[in-house]
Each structure stands twice: as C-alpha cells, then as structure tokens.
PQR file with spaces between the fields and no chain letter, atoms N, CA, C, O and H, PARSE charges and radii, in Angstrom:
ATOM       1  N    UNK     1       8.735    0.518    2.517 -0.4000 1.5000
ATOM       2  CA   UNK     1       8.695   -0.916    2.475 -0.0000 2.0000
ATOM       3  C    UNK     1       7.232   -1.351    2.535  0.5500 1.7000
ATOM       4  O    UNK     1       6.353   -0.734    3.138 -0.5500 1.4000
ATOM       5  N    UNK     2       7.046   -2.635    1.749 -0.4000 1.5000
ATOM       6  CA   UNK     2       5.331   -3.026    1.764 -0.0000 2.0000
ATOM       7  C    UNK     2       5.601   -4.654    2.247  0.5500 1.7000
ATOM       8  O    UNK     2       6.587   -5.335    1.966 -0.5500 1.4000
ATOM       9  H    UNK     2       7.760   -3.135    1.259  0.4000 1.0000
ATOM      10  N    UNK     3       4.312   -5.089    3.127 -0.4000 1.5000
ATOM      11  CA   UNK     3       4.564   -6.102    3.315 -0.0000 2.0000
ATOM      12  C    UNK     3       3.363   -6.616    3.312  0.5500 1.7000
ATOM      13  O    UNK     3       2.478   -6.336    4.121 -0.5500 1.4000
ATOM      14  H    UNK     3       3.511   -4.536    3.356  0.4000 1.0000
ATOM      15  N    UNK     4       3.255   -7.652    2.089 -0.4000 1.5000
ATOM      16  CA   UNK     4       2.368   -8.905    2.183 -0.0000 2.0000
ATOM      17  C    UNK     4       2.516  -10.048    2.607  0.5500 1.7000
ATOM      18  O    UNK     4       3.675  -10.460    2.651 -0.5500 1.4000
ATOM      19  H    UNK     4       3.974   -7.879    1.432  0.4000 1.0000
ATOM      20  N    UNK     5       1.493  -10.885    3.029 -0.4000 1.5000
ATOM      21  CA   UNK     5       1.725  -12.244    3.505 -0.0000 2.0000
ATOM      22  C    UNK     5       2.797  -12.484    4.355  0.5500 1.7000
ATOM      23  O    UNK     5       3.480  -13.478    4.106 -0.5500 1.4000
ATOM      24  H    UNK     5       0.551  -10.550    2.993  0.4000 1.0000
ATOM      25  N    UNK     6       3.143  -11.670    5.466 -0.4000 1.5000
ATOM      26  CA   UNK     6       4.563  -11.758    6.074 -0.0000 2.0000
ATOM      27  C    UNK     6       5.487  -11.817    4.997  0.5500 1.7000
ATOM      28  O    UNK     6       6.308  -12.731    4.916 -0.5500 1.4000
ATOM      29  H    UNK     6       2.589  -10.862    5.668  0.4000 1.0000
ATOM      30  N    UNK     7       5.429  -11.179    4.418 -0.4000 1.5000
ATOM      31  CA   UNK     7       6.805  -10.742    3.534 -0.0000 2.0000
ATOM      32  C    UNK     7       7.362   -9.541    3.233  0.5500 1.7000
ATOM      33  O    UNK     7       6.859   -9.065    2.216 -0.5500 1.4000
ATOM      34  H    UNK     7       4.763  -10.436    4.484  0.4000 1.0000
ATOM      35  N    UNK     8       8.186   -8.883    3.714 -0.4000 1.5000
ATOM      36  CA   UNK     8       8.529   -7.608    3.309 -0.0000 2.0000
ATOM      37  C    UNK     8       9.462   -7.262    2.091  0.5500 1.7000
ATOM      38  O    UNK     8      10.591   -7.751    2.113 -0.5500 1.4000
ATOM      39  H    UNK     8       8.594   -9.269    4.541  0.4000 1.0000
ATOM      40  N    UNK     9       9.122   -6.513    1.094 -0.4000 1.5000
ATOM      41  CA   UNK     9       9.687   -6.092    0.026 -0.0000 2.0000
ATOM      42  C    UNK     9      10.179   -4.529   -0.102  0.5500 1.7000
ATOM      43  O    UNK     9       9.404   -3.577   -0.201 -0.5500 1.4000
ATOM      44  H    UNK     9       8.205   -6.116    1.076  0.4000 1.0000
ATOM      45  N    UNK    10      10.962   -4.482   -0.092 -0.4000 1.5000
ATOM      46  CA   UNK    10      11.399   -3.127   -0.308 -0.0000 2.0000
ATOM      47  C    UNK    10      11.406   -2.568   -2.012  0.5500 1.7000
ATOM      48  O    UNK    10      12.251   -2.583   -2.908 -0.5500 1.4000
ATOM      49  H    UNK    10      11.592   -5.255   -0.012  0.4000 1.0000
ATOM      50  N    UNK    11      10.031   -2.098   -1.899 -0.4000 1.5000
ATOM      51  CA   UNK    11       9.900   -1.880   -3.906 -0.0000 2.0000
ATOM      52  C    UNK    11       9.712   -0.121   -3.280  0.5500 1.7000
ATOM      53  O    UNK    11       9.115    0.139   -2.235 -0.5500 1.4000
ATOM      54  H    UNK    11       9.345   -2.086   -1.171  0.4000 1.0000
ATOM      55  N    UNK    12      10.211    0.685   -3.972 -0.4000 1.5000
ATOM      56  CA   UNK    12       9.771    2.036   -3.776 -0.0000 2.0000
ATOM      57  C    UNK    12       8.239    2.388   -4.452  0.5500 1.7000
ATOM      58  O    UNK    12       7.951    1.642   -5.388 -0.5500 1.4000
ATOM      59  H    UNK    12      10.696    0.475   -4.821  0.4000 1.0000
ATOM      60  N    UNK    13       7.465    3.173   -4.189 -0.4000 1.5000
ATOM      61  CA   UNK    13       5.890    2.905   -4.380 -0.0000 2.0000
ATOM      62  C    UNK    13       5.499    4.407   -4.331  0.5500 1.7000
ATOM      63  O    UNK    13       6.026    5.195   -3.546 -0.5500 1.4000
ATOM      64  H    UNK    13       7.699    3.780   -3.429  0.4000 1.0000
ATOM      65  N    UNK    14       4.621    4.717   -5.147 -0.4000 1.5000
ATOM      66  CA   UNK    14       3.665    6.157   -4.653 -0.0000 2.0000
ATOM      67  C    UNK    14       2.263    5.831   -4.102  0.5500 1.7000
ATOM      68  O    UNK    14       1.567    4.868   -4.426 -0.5500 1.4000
ATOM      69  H    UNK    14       4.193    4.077   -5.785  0.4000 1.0000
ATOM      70  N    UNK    15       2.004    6.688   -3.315 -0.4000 1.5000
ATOM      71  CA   UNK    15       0.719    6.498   -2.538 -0.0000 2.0000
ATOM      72  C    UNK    15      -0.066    7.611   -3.150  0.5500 1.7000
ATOM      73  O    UNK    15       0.475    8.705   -2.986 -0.5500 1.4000
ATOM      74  H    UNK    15       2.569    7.470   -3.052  0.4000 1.0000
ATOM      75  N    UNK    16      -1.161    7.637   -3.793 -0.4000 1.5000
ATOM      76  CA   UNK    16      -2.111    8.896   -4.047 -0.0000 2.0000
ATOM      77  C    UNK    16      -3.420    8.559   -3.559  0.5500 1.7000
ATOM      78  O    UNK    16      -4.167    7.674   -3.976 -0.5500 1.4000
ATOM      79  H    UNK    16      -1.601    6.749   -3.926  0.4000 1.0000
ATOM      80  N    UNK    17      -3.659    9.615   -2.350 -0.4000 1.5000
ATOM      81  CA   UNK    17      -5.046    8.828   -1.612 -0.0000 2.0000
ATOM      82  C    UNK    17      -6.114    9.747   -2.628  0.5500 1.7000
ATOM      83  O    UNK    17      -5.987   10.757   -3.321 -0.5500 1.4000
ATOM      84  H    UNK    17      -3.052   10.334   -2.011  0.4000 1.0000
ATOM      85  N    UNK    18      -7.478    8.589   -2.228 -0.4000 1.5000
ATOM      86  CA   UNK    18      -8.711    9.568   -3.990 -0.0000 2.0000
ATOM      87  C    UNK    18      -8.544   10.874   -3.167  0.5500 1.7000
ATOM      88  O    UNK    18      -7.799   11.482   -3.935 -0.5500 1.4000
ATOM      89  H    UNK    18      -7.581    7.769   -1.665  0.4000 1.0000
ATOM      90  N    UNK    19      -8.790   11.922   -1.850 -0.4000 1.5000
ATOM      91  CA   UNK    19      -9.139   12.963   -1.250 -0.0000 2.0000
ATOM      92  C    UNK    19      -8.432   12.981    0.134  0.5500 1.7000
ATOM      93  O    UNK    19      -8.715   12.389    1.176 -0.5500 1.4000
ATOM      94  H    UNK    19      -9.396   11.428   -1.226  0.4000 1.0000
ATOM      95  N    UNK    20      -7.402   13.861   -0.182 -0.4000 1.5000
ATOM      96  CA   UNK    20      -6.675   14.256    1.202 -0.0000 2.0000
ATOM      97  C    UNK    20      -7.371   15.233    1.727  0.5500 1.7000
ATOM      98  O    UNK    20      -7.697   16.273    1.155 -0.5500 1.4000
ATOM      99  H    UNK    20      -7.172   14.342   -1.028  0.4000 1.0000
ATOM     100  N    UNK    21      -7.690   14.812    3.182 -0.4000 1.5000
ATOM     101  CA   UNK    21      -8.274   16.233    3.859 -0.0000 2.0000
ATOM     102  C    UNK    21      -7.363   16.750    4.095  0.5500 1.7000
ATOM     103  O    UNK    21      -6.257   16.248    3.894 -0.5500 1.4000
ATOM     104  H    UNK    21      -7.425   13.967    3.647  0.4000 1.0000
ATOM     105  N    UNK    22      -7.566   18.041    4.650 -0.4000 1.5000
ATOM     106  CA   UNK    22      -7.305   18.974    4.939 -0.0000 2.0000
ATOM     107  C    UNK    22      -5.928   18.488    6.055  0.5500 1.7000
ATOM     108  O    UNK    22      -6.210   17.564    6.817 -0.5500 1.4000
ATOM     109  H    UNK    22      -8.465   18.449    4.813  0.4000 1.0000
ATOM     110  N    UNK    23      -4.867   18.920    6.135 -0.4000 1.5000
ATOM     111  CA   UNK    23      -4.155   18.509    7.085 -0.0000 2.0000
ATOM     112  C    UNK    23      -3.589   17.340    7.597  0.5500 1.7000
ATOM     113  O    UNK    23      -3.039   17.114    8.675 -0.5500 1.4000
ATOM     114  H    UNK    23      -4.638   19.671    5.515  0.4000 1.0000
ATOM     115  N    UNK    24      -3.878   16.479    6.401 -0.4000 1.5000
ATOM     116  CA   UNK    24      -3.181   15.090    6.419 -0.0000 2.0000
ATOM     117  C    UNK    24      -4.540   14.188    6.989  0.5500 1.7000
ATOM     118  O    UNK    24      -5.627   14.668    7.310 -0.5500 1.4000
ATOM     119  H    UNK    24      -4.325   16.664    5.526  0.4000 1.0000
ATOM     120  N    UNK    25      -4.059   12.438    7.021 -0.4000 1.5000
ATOM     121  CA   UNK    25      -5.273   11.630    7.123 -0.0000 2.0000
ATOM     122  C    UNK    25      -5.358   11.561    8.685  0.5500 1.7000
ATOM     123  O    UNK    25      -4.549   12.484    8.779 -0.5500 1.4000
ATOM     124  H    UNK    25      -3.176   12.049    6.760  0.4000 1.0000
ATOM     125  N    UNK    26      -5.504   11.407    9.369 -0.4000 1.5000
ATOM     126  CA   UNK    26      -5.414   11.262   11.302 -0.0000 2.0000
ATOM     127  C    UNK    26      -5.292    9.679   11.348  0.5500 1.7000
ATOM     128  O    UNK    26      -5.836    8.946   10.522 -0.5500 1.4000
ATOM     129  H    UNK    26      -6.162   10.658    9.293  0.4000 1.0000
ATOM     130  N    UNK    27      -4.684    9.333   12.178 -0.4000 1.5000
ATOM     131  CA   UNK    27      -4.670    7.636   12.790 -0.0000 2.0000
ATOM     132  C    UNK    27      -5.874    7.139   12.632  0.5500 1.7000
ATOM     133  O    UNK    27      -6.905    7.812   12.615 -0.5500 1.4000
ATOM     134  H    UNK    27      -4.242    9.929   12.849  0.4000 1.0000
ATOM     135  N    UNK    28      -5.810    6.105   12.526 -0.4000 1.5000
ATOM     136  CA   UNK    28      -7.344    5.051   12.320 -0.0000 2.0000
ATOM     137  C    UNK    28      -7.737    5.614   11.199  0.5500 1.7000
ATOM     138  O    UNK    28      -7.356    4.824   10.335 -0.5500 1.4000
ATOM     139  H    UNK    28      -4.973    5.558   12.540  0.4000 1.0000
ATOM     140  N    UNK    29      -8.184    6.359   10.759 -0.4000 1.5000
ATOM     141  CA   UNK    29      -9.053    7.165    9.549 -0.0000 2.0000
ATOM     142  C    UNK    29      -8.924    6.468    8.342  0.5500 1.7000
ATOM     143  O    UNK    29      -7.855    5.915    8.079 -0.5500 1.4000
ATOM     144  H    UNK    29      -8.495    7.000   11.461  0.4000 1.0000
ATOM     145  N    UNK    30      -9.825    6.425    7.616 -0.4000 1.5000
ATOM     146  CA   UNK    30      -9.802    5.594    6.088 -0.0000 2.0000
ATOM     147  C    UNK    30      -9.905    6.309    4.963  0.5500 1.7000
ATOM     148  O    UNK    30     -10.287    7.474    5.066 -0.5500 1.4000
ATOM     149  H    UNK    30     -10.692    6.874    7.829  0.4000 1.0000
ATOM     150  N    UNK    31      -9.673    5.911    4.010 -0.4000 1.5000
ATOM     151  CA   UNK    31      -9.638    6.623    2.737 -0.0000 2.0000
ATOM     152  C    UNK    31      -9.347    5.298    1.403  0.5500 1.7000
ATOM     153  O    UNK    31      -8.886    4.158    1.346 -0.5500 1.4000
ATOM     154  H    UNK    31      -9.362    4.964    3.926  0.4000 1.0000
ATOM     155  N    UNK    32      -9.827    6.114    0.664 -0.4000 1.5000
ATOM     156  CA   UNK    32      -9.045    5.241   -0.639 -0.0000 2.0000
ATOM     157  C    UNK    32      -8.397    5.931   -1.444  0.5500 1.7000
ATOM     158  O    UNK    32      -8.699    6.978   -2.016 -0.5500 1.4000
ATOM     159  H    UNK    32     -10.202    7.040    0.710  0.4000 1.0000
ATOM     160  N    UNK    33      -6.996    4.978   -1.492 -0.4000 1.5000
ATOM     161  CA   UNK    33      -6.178    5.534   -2.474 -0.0000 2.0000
ATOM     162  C    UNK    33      -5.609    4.461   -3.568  0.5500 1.7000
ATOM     163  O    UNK    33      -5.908    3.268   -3.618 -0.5500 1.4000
ATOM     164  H    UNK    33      -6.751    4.128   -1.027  0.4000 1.0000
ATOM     165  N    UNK    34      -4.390    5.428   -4.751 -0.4000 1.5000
ATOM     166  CA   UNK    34      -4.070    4.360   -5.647 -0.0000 2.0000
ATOM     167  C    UNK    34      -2.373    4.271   -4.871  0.5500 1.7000
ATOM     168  O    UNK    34      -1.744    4.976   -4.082 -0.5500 1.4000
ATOM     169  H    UNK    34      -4.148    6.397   -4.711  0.4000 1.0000
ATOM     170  N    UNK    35      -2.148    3.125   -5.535 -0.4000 1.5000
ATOM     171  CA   UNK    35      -1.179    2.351   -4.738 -0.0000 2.0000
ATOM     172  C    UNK    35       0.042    1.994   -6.251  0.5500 1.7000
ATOM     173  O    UNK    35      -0.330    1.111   -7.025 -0.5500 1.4000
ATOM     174  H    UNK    35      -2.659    2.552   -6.176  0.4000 1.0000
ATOM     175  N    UNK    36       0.683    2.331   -6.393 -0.4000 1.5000
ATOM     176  CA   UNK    36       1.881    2.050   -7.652 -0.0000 2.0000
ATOM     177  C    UNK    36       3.220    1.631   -7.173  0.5500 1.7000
ATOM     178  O    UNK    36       3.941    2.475   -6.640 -0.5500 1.4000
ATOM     179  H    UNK    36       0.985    3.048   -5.765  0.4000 1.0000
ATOM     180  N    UNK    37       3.719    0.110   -7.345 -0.4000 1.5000
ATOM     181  CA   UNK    37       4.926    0.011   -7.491 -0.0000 2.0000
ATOM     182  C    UNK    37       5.611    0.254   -8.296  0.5500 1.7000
ATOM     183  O    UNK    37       5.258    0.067   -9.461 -0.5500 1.4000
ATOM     184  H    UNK    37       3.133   -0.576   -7.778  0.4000 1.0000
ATOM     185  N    UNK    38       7.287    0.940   -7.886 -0.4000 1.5000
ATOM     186  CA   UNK    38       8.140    0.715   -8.797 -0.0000 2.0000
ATOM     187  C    UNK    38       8.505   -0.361   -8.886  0.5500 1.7000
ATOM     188  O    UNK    38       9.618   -0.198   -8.386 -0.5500 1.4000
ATOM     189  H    UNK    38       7.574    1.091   -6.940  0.4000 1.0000
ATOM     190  N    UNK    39       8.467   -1.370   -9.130 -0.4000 1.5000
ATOM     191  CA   UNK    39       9.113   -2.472   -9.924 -0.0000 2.0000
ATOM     192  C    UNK    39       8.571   -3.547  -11.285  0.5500 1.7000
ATOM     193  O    UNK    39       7.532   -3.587  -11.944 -0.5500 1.4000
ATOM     194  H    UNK    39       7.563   -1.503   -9.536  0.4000 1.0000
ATOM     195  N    UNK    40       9.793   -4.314  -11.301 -0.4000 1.5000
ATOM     196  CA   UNK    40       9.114   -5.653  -12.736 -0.0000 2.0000
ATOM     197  C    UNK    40       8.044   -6.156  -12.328  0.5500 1.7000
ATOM     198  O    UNK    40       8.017   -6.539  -11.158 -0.5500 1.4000
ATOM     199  H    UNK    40      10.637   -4.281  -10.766  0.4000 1.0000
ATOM     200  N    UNK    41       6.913   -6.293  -13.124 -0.4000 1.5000
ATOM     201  CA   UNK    41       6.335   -7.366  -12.933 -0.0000 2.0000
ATOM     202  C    UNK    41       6.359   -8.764  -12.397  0.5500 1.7000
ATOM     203  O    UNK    41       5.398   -9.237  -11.791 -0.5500 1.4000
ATOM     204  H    UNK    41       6.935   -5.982  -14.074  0.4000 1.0000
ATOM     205  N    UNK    42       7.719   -9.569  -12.679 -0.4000 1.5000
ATOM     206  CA   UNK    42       7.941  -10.536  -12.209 -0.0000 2.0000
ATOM     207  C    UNK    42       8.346  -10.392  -11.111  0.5500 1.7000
ATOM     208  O    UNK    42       8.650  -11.426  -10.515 -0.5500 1.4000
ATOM     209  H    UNK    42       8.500   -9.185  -13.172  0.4000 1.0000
ATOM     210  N    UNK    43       8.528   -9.001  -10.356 -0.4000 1.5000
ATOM     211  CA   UNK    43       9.065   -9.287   -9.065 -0.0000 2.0000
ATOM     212  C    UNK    43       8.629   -8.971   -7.957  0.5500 1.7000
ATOM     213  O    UNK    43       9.238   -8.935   -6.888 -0.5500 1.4000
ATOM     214  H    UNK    43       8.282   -8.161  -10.839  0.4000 1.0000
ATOM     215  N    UNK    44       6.489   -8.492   -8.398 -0.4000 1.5000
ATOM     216  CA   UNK    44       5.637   -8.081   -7.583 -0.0000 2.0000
ATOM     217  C    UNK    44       4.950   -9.363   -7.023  0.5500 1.7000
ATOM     218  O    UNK    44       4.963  -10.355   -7.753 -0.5500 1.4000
ATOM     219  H    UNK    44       5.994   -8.522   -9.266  0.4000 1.0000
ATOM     220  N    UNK    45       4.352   -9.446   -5.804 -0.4000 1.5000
ATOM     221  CA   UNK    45       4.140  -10.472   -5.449 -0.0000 2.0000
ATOM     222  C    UNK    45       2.243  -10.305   -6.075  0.5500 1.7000
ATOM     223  O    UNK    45       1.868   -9.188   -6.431 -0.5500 1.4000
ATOM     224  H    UNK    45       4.341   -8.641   -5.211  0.4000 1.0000
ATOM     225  N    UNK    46       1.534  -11.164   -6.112 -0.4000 1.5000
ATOM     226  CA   UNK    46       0.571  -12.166   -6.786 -0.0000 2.0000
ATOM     227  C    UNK    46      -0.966  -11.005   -5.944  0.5500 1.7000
ATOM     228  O    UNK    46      -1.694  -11.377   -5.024 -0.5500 1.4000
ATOM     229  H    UNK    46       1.838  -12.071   -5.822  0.4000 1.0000
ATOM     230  N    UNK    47      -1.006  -10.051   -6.447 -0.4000 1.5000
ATOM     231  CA   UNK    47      -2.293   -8.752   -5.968 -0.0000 2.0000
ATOM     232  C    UNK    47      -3.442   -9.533   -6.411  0.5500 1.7000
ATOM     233  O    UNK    47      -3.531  -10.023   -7.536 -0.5500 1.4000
ATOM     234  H    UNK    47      -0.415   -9.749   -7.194  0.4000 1.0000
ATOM     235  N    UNK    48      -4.432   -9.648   -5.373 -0.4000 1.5000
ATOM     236  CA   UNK    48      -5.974   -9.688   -6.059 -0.0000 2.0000
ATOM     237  C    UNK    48      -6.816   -8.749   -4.661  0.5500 1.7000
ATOM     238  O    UNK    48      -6.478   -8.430   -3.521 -0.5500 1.4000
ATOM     239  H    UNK    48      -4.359   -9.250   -4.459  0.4000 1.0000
ATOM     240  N    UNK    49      -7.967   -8.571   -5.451 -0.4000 1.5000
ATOM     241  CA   UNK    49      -8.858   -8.231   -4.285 -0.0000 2.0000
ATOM     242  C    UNK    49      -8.812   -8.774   -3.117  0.5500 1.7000
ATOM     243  O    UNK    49      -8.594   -9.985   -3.129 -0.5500 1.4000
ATOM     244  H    UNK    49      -8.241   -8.830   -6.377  0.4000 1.0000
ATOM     245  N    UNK    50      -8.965   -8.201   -1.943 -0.4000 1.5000
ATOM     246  CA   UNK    50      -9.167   -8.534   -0.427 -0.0000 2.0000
ATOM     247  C    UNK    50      -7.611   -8.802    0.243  0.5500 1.7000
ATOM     248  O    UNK    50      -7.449   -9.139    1.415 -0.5500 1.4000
ATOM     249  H    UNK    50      -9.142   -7.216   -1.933  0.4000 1.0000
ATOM     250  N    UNK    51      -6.620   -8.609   -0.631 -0.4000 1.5000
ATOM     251  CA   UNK    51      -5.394   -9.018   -0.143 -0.0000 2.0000
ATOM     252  C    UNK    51      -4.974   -7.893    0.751  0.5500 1.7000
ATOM     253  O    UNK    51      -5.169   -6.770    0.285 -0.5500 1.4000
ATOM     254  H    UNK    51      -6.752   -8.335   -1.584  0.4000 1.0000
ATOM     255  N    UNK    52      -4.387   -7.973    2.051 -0.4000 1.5000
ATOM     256  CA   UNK    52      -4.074   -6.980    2.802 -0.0000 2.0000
ATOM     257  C    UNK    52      -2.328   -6.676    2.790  0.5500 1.7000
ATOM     258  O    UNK    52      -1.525   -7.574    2.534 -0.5500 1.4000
ATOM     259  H    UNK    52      -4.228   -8.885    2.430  0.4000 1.0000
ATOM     260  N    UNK    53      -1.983   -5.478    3.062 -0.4000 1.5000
ATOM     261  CA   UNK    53      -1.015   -5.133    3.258 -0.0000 2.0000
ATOM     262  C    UNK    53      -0.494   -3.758    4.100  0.5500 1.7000
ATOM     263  O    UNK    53      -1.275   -2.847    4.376 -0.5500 1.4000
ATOM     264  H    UNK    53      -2.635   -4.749    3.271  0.4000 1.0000
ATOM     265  N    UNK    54       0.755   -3.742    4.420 -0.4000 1.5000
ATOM     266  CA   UNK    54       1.307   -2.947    5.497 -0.0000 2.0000
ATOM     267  C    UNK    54       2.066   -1.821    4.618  0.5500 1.7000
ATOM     268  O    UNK    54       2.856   -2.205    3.756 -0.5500 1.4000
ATOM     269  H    UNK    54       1.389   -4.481    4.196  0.4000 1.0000
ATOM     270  N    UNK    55       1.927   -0.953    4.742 -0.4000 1.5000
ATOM     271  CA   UNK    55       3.054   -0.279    4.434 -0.0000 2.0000
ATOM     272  C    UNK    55       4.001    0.196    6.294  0.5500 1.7000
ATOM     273  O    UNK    55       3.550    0.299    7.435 -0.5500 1.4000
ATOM     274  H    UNK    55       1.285   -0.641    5.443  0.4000 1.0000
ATOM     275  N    UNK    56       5.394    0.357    5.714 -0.4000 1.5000
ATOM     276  CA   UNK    56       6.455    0.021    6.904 -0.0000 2.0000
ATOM     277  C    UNK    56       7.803    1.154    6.746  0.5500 1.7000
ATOM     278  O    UNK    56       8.600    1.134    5.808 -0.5500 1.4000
ATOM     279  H    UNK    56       5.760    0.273    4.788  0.4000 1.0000
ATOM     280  N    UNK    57       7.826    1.988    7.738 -0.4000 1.5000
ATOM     281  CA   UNK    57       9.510    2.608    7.823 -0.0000 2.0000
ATOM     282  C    UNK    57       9.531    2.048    8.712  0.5500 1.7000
ATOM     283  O    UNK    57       8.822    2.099    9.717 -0.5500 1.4000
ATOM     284  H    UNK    57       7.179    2.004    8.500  0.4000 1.0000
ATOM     285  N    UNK    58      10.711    1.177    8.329 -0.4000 1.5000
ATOM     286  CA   UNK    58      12.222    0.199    8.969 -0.0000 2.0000
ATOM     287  C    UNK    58      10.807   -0.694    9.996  0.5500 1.7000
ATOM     288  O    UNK    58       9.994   -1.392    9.390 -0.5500 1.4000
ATOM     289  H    UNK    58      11.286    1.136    7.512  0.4000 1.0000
ATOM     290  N    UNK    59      10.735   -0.549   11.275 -0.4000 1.5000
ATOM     291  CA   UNK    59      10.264   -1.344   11.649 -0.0000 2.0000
ATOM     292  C    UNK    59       8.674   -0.996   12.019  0.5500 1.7000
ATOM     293  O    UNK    59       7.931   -1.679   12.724 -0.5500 1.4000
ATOM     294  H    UNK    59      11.395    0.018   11.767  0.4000 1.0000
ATOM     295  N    UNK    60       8.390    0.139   11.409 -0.4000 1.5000
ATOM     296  CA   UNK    60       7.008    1.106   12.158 -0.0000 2.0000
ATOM     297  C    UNK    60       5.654    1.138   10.947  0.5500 1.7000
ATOM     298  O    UNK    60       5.582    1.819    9.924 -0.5500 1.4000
ATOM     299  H    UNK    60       8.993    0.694   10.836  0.4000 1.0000
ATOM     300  N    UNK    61       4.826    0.305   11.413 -0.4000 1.5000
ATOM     301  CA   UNK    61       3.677    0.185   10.416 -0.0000 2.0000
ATOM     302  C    UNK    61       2.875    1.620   10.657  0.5500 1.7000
ATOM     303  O    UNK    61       2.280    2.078   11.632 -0.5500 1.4000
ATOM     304  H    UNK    61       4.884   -0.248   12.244  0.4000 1.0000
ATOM     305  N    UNK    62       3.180    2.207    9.079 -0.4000 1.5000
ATOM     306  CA   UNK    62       2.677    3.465    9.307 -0.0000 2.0000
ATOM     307  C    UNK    62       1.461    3.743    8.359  0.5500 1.7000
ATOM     308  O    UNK    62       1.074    4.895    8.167 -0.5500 1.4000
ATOM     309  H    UNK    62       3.664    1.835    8.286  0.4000 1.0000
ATOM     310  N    UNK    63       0.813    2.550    7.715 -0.4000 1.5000
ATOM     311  CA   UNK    63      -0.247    2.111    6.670 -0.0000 2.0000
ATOM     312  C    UNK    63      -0.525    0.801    6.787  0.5500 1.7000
ATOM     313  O    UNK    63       0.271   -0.137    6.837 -0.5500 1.4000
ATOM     314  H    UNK    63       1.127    1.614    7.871  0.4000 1.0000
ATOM     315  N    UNK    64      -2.238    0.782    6.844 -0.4000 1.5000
ATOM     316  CA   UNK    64      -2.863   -0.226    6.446 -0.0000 2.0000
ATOM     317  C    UNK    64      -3.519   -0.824    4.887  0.5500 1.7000
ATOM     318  O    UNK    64      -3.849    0.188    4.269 -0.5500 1.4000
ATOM     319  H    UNK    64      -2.885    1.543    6.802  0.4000 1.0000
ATOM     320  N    UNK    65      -3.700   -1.567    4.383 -0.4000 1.5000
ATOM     321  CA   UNK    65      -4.929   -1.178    3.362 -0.0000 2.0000
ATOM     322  C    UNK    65      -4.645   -2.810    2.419  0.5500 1.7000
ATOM     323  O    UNK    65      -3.626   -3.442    2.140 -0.5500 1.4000
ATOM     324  H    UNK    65      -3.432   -2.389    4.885  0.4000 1.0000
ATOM     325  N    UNK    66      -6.029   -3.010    2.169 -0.4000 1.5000
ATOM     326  CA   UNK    66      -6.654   -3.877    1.650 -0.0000 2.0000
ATOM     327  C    UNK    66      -7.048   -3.407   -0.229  0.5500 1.7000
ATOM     328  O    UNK    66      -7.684   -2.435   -0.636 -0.5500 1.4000
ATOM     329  H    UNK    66      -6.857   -2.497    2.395  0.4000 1.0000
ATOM     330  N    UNK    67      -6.358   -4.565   -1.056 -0.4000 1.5000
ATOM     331  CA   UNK    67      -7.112   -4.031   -2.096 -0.0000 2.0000
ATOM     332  C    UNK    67      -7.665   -4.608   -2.995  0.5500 1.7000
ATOM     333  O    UNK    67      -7.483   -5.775   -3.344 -0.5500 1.4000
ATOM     334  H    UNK    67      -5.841   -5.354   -0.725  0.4000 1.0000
ATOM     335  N    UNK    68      -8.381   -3.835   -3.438 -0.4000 1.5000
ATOM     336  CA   UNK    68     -10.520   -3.696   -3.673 -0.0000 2.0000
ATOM     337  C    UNK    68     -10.161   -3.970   -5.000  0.5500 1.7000
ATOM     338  O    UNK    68     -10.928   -4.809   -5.473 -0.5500 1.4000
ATOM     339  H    UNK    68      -8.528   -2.887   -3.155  0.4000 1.0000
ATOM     340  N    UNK    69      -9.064   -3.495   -6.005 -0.4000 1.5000
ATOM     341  CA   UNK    69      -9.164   -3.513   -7.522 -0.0000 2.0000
ATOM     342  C    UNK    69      -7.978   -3.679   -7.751  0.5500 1.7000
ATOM     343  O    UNK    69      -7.193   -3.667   -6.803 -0.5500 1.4000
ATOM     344  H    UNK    69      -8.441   -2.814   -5.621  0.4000 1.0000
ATOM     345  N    UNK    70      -7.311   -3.971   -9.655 -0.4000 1.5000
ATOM     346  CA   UNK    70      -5.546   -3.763  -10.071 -0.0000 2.0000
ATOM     347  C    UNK    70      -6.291   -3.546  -10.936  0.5500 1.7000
ATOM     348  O    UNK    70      -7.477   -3.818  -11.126 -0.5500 1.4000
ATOM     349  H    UNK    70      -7.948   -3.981  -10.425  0.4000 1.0000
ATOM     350  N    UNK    71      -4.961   -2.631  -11.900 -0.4000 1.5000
ATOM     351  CA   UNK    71      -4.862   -2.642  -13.251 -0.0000 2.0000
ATOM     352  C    UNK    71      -3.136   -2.943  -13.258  0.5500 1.7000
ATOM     353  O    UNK    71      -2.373   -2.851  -12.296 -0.5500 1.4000
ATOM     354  H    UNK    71      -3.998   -2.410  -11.745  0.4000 1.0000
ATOM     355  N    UNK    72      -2.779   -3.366  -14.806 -0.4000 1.5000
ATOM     356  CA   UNK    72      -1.715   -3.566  -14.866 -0.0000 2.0000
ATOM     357  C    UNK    72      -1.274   -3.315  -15.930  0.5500 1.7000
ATOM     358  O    UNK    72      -0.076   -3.487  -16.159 -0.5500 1.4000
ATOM     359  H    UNK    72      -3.398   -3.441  -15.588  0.4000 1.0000
C-alpha cells in the first residue's frame, strides 16, 4: 500500500533501489530507488518532485521517500 497526502491506495508497485547493499537497507538508511505502479494512469494520484510518500503493510510504515523525478 502507498500513501500520499493522507491517502492510502492500494496499487501493487515494484521497488528497485539504484544499489542494494549487502544484506538489505538497515532502518533510517537512504538510498535511491525507482518506484513503478501497477495501475491506469487516471487512477494514480498527481506525482511531482518533492512529493512525499509512505509505503505501508496494513498498518506498519515500512518506507519513506520523496520524489526527485517521473517519467511516464
């Protein structure tokens, strides 16, 4: 689940971070990755730079991240 602007959407999504270390990312730790929804266009909510979002199982924010660029 991803949630912008207090809104949660349940779109299924792949996460590909640019460089996984070794053994997964650790809490707090940063990285950049690409971010892909599965869904329509019309039914993604309105992405620009600096927009933040959560990624979420059921009620547990288990991702942060802000984003810097789109293509579409």
């Amino acid at each position: 689940m991803i949630r912008f602007d207090n809104t949660e959407i349940d779109f299924g999504f792949e996460l590909e971070l640019e460089s996984e270390p070794v053994g997964g990312l650790s809490p707090s730790a940063s990285t950049r990755a690409r971010l892909s929804l599965w869904a329509v266009e019309e039914a993604t909510p309105h992405m620009s730079p600096g927009k933040q979002f959560e990624l979420r199982e059921g009620g547990r924010i288990v991702g942060r991240g802000v984003i810097v660029g789109s293509t579409t």
